[in-house]
FIMI-417603 format. One record per residue (C-alpha): residue in three letters; x, y, z; residue number from 1. Coordinates in steps of 0.2 Angstrom, whole numbers, plus 2048, in hexadecimal, padded with zeros to 3 digits. Layout:
<kolgus>
+------+-----+-----+-----+------+
| nuza |   X |   Y |   Z | seba |
+------+-----+-----+-----+------+
|  ala |   X |   Y |   Z |  NUM |
...
+------+-----+-----+-----+------+
</kolgus>
This chain:
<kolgus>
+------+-----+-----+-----+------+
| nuza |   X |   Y |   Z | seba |
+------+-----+-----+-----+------+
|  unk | EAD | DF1 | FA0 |    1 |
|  unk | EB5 | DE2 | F97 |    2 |
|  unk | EBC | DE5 | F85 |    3 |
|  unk | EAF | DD5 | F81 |    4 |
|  unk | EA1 | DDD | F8B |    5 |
|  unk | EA7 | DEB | F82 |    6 |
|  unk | EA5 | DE4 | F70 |    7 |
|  unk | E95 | DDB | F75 |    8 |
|  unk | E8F | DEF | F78 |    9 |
|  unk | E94 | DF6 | F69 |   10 |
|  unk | E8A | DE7 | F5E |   11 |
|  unk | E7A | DE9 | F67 |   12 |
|  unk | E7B | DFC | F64 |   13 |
|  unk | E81 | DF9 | F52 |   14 |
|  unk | E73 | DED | F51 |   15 |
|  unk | E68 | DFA | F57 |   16 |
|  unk | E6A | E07 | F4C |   17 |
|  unk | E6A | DFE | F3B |   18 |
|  unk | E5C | DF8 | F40 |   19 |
|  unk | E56 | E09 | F42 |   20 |
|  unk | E5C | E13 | F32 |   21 |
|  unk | E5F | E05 | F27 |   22 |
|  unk | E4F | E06 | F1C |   23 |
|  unk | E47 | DF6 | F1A |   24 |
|  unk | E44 | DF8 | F06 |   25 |
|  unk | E58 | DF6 | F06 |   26 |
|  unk | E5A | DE7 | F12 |   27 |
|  unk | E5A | DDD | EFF |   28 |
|  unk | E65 | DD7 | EF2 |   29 |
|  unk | E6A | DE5 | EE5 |   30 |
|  unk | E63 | DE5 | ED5 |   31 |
|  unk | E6B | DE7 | EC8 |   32 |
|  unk | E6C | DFD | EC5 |   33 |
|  unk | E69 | E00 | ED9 |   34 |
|  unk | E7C | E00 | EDF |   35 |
|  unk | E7E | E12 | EE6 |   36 |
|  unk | E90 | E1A | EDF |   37 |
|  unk | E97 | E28 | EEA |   38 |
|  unk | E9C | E36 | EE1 |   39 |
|  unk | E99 | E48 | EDA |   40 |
|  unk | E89 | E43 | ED2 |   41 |
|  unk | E81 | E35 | EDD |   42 |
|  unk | E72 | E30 | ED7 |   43 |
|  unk | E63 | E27 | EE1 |   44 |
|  unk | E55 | E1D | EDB |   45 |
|  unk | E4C | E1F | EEA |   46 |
|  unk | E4A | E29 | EFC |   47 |
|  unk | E4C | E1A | F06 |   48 |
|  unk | E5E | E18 | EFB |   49 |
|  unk | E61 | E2B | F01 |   50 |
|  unk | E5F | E2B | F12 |   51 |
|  unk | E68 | E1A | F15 |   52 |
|  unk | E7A | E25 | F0D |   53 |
|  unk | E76 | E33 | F17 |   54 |
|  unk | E76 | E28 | F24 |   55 |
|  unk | E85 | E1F | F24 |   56 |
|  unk | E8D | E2C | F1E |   57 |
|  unk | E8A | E37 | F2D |   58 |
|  unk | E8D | E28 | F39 |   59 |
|  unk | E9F | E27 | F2F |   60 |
|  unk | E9C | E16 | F2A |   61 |
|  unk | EA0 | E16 | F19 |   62 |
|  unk | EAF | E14 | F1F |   63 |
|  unk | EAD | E0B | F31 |   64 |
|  unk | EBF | E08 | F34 |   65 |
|  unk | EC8 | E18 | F30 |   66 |
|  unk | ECE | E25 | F3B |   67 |
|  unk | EC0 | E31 | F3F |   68 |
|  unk | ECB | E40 | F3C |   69 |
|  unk | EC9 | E3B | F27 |   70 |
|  unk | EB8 | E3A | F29 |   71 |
|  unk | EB6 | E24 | F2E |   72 |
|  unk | EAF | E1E | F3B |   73 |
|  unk | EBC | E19 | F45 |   74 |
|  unk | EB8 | E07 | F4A |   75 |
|  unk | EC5 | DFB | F50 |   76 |
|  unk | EC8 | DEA | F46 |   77 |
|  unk | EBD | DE2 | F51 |   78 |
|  unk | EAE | DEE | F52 |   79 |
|  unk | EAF | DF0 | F3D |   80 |
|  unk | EAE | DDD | F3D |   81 |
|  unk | E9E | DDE | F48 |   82 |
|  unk | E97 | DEB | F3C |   83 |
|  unk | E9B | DE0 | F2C |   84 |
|  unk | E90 | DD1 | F35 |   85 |
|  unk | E82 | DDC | F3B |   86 |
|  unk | E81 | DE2 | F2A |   87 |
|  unk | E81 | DD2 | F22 |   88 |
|  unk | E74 | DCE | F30 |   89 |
|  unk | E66 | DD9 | F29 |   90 |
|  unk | E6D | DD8 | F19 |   91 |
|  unk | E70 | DED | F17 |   92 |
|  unk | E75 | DEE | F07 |   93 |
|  unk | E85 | DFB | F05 |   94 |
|  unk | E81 | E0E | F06 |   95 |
|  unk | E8C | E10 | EF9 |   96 |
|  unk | E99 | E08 | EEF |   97 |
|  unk | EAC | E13 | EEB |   98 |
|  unk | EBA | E0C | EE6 |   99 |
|  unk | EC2 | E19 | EEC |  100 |
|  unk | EC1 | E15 | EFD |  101 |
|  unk | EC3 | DFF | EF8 |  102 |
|  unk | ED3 | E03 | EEF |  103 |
|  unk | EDD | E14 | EF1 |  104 |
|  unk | ED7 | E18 | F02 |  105 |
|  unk | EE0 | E0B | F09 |  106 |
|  unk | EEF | E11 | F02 |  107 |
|  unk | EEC | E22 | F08 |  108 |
|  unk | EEA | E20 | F17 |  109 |
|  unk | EFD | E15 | F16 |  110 |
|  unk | F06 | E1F | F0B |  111 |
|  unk | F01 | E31 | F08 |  112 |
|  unk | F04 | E40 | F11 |  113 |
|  unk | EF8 | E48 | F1F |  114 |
|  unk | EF3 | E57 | F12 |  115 |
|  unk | EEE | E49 | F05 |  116 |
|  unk | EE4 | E3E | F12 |  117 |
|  unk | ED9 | E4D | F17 |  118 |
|  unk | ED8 | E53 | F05 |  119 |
|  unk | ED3 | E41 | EFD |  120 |
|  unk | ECE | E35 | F0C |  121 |
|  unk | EC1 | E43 | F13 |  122 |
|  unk | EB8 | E44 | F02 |  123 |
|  unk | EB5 | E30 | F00 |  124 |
|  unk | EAD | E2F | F13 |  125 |
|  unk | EA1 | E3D | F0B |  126 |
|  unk | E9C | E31 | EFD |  127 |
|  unk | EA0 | E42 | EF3 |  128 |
|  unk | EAE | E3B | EEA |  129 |
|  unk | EAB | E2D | EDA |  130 |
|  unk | EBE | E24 | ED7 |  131 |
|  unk | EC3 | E1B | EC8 |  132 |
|  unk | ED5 | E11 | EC5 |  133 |
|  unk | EE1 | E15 | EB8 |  134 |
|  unk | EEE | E04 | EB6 |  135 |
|  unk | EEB | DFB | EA7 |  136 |
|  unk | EEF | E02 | E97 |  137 |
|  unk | EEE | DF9 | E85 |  138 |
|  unk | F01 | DF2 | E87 |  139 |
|  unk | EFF | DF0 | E99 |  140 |
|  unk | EF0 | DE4 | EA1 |  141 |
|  unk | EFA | DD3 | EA8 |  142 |
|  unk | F08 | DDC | EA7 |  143 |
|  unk | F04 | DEC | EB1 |  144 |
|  unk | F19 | DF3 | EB2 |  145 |
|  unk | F19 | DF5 | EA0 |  146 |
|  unk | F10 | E07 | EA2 |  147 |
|  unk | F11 | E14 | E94 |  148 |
|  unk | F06 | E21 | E99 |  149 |
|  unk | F13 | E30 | EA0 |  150 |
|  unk | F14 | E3E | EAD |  151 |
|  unk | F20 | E4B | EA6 |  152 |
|  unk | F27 | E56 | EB4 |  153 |
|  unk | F23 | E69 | EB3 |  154 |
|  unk | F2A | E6D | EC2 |  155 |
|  unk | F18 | E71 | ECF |  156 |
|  unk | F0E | E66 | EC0 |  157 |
|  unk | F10 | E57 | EB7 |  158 |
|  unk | F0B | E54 | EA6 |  159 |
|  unk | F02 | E44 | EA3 |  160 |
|  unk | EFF | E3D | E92 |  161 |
|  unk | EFA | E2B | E8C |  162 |
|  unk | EEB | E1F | E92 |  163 |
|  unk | EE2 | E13 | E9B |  164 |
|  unk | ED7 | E07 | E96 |  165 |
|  unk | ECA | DFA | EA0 |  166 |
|  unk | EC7 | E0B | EAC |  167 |
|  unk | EB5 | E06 | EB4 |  168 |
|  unk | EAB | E13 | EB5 |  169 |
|  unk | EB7 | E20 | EAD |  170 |
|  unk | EAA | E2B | EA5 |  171 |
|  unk | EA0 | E2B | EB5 |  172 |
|  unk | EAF | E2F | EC4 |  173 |
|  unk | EB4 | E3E | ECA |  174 |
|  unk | EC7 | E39 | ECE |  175 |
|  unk | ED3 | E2B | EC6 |  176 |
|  unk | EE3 | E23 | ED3 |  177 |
|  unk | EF0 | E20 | EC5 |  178 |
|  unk | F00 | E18 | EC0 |  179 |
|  unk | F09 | E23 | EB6 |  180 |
|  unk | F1C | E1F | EAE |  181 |
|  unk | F28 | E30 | EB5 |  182 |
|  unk | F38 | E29 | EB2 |  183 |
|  unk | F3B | E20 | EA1 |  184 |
|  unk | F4E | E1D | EA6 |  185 |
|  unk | F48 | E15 | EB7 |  186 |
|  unk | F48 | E01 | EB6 |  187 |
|  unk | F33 | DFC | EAF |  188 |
|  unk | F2E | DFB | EC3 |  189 |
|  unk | F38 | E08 | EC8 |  190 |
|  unk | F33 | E17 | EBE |  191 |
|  unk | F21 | E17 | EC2 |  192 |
|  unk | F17 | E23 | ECD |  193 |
|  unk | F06 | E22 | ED3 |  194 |
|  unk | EFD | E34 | ED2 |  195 |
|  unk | EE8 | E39 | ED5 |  196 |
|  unk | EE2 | E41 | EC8 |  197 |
|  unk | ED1 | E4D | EC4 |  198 |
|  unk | EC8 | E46 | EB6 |  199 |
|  unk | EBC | E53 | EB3 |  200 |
|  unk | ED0 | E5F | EAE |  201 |
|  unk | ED4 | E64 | E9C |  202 |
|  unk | EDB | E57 | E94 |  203 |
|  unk | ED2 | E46 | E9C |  204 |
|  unk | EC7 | E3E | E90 |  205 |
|  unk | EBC | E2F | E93 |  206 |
|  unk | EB6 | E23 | E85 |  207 |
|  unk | EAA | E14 | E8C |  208 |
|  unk | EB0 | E01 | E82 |  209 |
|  unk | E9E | DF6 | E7F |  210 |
|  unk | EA2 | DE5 | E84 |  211 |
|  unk | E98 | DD6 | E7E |  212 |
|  unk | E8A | DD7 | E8A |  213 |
|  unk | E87 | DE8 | E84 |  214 |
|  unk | E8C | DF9 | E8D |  215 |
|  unk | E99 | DF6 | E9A |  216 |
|  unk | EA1 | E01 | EA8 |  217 |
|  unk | EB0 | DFF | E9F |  218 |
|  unk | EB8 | E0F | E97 |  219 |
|  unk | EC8 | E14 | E8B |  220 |
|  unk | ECF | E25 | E95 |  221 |
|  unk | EDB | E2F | E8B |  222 |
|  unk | EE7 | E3D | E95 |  223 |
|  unk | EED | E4C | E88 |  224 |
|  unk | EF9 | E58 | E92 |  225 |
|  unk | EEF | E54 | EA2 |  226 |
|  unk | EF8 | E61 | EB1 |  227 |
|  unk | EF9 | E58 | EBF |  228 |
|  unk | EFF | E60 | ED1 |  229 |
|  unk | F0D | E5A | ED9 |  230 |
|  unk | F04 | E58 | EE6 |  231 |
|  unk | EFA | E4A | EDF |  232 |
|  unk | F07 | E3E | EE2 |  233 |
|  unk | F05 | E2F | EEB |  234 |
|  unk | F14 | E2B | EF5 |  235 |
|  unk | F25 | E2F | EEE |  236 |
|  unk | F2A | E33 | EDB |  237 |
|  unk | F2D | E24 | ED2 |  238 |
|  unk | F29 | E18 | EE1 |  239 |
|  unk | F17 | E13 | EDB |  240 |
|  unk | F19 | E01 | EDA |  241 |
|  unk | F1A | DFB | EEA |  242 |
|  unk | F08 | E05 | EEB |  243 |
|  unk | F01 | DFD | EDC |  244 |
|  unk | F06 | DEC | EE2 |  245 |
|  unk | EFA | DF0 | EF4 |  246 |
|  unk | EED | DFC | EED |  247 |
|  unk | EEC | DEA | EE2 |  248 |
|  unk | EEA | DE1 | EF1 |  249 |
|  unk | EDA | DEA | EF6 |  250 |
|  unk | ED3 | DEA | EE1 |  251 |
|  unk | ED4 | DD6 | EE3 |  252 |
|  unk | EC9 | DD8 | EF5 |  253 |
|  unk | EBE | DE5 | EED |  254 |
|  unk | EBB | DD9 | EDE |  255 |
|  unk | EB5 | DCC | EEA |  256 |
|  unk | EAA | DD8 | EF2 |  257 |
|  unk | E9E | DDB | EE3 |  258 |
|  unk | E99 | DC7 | EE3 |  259 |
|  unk | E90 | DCE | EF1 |  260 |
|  unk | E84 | DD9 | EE5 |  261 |
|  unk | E84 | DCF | ED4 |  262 |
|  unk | E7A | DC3 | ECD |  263 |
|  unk | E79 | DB5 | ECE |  264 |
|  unk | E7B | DB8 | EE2 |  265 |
|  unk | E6C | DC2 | EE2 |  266 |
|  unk | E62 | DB4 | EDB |  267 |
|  unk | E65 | DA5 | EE2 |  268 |
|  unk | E6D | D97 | EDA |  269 |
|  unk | E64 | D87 | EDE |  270 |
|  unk | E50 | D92 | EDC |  271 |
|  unk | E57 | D98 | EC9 |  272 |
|  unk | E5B | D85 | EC6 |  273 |
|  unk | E4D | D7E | ECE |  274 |
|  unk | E42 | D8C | EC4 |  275 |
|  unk | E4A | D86 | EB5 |  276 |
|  unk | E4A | D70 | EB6 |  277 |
|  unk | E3E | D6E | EC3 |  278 |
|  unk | E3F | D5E | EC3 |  279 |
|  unk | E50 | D52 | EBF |  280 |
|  unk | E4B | D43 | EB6 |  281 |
|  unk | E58 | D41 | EAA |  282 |
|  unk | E6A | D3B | EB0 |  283 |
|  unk | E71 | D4C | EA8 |  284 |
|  unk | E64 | D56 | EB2 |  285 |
|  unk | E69 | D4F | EC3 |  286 |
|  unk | E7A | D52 | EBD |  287 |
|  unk | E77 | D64 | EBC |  288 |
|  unk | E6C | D66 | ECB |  289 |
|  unk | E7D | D5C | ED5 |  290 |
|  unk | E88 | D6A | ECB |  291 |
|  unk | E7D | D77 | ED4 |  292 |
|  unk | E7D | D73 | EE5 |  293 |
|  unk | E91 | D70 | EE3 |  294 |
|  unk | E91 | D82 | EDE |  295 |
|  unk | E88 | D88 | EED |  296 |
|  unk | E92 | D81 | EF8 |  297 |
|  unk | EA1 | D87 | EEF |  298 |
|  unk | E99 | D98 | EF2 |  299 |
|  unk | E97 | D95 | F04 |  300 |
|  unk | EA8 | D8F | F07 |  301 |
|  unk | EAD | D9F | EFF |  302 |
|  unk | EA3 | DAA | F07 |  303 |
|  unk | EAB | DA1 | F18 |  304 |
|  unk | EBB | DA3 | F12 |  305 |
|  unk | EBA | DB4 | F10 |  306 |
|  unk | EB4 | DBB | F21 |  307 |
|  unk | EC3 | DAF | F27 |  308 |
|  unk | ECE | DBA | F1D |  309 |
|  unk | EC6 | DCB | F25 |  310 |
|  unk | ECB | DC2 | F34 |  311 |
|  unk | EDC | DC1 | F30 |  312 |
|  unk | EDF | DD2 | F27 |  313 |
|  unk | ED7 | DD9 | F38 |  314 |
|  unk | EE2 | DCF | F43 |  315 |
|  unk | EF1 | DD8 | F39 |  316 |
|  unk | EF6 | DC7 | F2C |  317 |
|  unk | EFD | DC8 | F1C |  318 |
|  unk | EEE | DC4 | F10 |  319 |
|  unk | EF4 | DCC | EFE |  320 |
|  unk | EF6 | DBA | EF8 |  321 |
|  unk | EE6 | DB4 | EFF |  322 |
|  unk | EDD | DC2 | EF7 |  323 |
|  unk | EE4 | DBB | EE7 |  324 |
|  unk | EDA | DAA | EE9 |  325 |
|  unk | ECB | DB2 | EED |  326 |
|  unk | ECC | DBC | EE0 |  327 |
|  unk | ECE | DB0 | ED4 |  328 |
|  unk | EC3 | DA2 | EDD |  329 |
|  unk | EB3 | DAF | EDC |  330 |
|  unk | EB7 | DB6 | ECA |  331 |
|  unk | EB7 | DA1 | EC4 |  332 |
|  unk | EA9 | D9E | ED0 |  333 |
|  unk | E9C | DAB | EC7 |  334 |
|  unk | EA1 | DA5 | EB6 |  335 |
|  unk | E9D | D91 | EBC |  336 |
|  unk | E8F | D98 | EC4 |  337 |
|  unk | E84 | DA0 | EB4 |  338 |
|  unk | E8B | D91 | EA8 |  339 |
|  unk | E80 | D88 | EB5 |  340 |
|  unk | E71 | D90 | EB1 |  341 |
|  unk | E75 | D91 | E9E |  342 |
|  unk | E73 | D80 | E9F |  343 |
|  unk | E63 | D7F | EAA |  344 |
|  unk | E5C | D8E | E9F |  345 |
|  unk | E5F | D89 | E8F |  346 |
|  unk | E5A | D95 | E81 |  347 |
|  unk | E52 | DA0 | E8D |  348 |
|  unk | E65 | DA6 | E94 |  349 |
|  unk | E67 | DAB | E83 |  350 |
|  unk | E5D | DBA | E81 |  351 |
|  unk | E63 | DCA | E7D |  352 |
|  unk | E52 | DD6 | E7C |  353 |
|  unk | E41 | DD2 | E7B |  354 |
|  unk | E30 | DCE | E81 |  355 |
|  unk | E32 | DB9 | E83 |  356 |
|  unk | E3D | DBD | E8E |  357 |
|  unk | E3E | DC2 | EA0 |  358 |
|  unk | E48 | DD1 | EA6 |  359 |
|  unk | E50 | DC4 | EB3 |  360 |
|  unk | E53 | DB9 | EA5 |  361 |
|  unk | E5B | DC9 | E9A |  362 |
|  unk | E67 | DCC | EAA |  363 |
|  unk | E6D | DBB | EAB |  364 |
|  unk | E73 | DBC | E9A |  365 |
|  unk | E7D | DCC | E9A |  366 |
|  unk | E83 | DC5 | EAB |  367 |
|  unk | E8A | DB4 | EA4 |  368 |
|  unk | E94 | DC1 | E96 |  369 |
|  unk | E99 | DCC | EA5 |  370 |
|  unk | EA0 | DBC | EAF |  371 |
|  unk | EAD | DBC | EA2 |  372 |
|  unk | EB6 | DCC | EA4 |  373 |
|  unk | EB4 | DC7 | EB9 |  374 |
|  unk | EC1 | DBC | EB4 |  375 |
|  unk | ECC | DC9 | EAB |  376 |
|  unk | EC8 | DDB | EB7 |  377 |
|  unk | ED2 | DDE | EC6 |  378 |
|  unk | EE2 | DD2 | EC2 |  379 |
|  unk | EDC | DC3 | EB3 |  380 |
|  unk | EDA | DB2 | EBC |  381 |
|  unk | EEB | DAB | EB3 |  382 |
|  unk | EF6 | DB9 | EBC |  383 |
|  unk | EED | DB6 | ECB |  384 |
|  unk | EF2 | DA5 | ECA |  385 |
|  unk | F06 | DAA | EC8 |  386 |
|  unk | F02 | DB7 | ED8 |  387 |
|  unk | EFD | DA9 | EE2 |  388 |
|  unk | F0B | D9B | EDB |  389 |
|  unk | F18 | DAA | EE2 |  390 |
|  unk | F11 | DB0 | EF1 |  391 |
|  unk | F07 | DA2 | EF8 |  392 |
|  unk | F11 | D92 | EF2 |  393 |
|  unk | F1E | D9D | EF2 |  394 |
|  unk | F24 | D91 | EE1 |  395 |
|  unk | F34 | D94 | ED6 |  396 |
|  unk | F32 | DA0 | EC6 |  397 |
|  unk | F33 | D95 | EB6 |  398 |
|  unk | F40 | D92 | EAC |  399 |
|  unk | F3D | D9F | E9D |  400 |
|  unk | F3D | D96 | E8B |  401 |
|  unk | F33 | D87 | E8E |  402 |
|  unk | F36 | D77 | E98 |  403 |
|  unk | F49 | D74 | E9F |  404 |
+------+-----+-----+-----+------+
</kolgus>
């Protein structure tokens, strides 16, 4: 058999079974509180969202394209892109969602030893394990080298001490992939390490931050004498930032992903305006109406643009820089996206609580507030912008100390 006759096989079977054991009730957009996250203590809203983990679970497709001795599925590029469209077909919403597996699997599965990838990667194909990044810290966002948060050397342990902030879902994850500093005499890139640690251990505490729209997933985690085995370490001592800078790569990609389950792509754009100025009369409401359909066909070039760029990671292309501008393209295009319907909802995207309004309308507020941190988590949009000046225009740093 052909290798194409071969790949048209594996779609129709594919096709076949998620048809079968994809439940219908979950061939929708997500609402708002439905997203399933693996972990210790998964949680399901219903039995259709039950048997549709269970499912991909046992088929090994939570994760479709590793190595079937961890736990994946083992597709190749080419049968994990079929999957991806047959997905997208029916509109399967994911069976679950771990960053684990978006962001420290990968690195895994590069850099760490065989013990660690049966210890760590097995878990996360189970959907038993809930993942939460420790990088930033107060003094440390943009610029992410300038770590304080230490690993004190005990000889089969480390000591950490310190703290992250901006962890998502800190108080709720069952592991944290960290940065830690373990050599304060190295150069500020050179002296970090990147470690797993439990956060459930003696020591770890997790302090949700309230943001503007209310409760957020963001948390405050505090480390006080943490122990920490040795072997939790990530690739060599002091050699974490080559790690950070790819595990970073697959953050910006995952980032992109959750456009796929947030408003306002679950409702669509052009029905919310027309819901809102039914009719344009005024030259100001043909303006806005214009506005709109610009911004859905931004979204579709963007939703293009990104299987291209699946295409190009599979067919074994650099695309860290490319990942940069989507990154930054989808955070900007949410934000444009709800000041649309700001202006086509006028005091009724204002609301905060309360009967006049309507729980859609209540989510589109807290939404628009949301779109603003889009634009700061996962790399802000201005150090995006320097990523892509250097490795895609590959342009010249500035001269420090203003103009020349």
């Amino acid at each position: 058999m052909s290798e194409l006759n071969a790949l048209e096989g594996f779609r129709q079977e594919t096709r076949a079974w998620l048809e079968e054991n994809c439940p219908h009730s979950l061939r929708t957009p997500t609402p708002e509180g439905e997203l399933i996250w693996g972990g210790s203590q998964v949680e399901f809203t219903t039995e259709d969202q039950r048997l549709w983990f269970e499912r991909m679970r046992d088929k090994g497709w939570f994760c479709p394209g590793w190595p079937k001795e961890y736990g994946g599925g083992g597709l190749s590029p080419e049968e994990l892109a079929i999957l991806e469209k047959e997905m997208r077909r029916l509109r399967c919403r994911p069976p679950q969602i771990n960053l684990g597996i978006w962001m420290l699997g990968p690195v895994v599965l590069a850099h760490g030893t065989e013990e660690q990838k049966k210890r760590l990667l097995t878990p996360m194909t189970r959907g038993e394990v809930r993942w939460c990044q420790g990088f930033s810290e107060p003094n440390a966002g943009s610029d992410l080298a300038n770590i304080r948060t230490s690993a004190r050397d005990e000889g089969d342990h480390f000591v950490v001490n310190g703290g992250k902030i901006w962890t998502s879902y800190g108080d709720k994850s069952d592991w944290m992939y960290a940065l830690v500093r373990t050599d304060n005499e190295a150069s500020k890139h050179g002296g970090i390490s990147l470690i797993v640690l439990d956060m459930h251990a003696e020591g770890v505490k997790a302090q949700p931050i309230d943001l503007i729209a209310g409760k957020s997933s963001f948390c405050e985690v505090f480390f006080d004498d943490v122990k920490v085995p040795k072997e939790n370490l990530i690739g060599e001592l002091n050699g974490g930032w080559p790690l950070a800078k790819l595990l970073l790569q697959h953050e910006r990609s995952a980032m992109s992903k959750f456009g796929e389950f947030s408003l306002p792509t679950h409702f669509h754009l052009m029905s919310l305006i027309r819901d809102y100025l039914p009719e344009a009369t005024t030259p100001a409401e043909i303006a806005l109406k214009a506005r709109a359909q610009a911004c859905e066909m931004d979204e579709q070039a963007y939703n293009l643009t990104v299987q291209r760029m699946g295409e190009e990671a599979r067919a074994g292309k650099n695309v860290s820089g490319v990942m940069s501008i989507m990154k930054l393209v989808h955070s900007e295009q949410e934000k444009v996206k709800f000041e649309l319907l700001l202006d086509a909802m006028g005091y009724r995207a204002l609301g905060w609580e309360g009967d006049e309004f309507s729980e859609q309308e209540l989510r589109i507020t807290k939404s628009w507030l949301n779109s603003f941190s889009q634009t700061i988590a996962g790399g802000a949009s201005e150090v995006q912008l320097n990523v892509i000046a250097k490795r895609v225009l590959e342009l010249p740093d500035g001269k420090k100390g203003g103009r020349s």
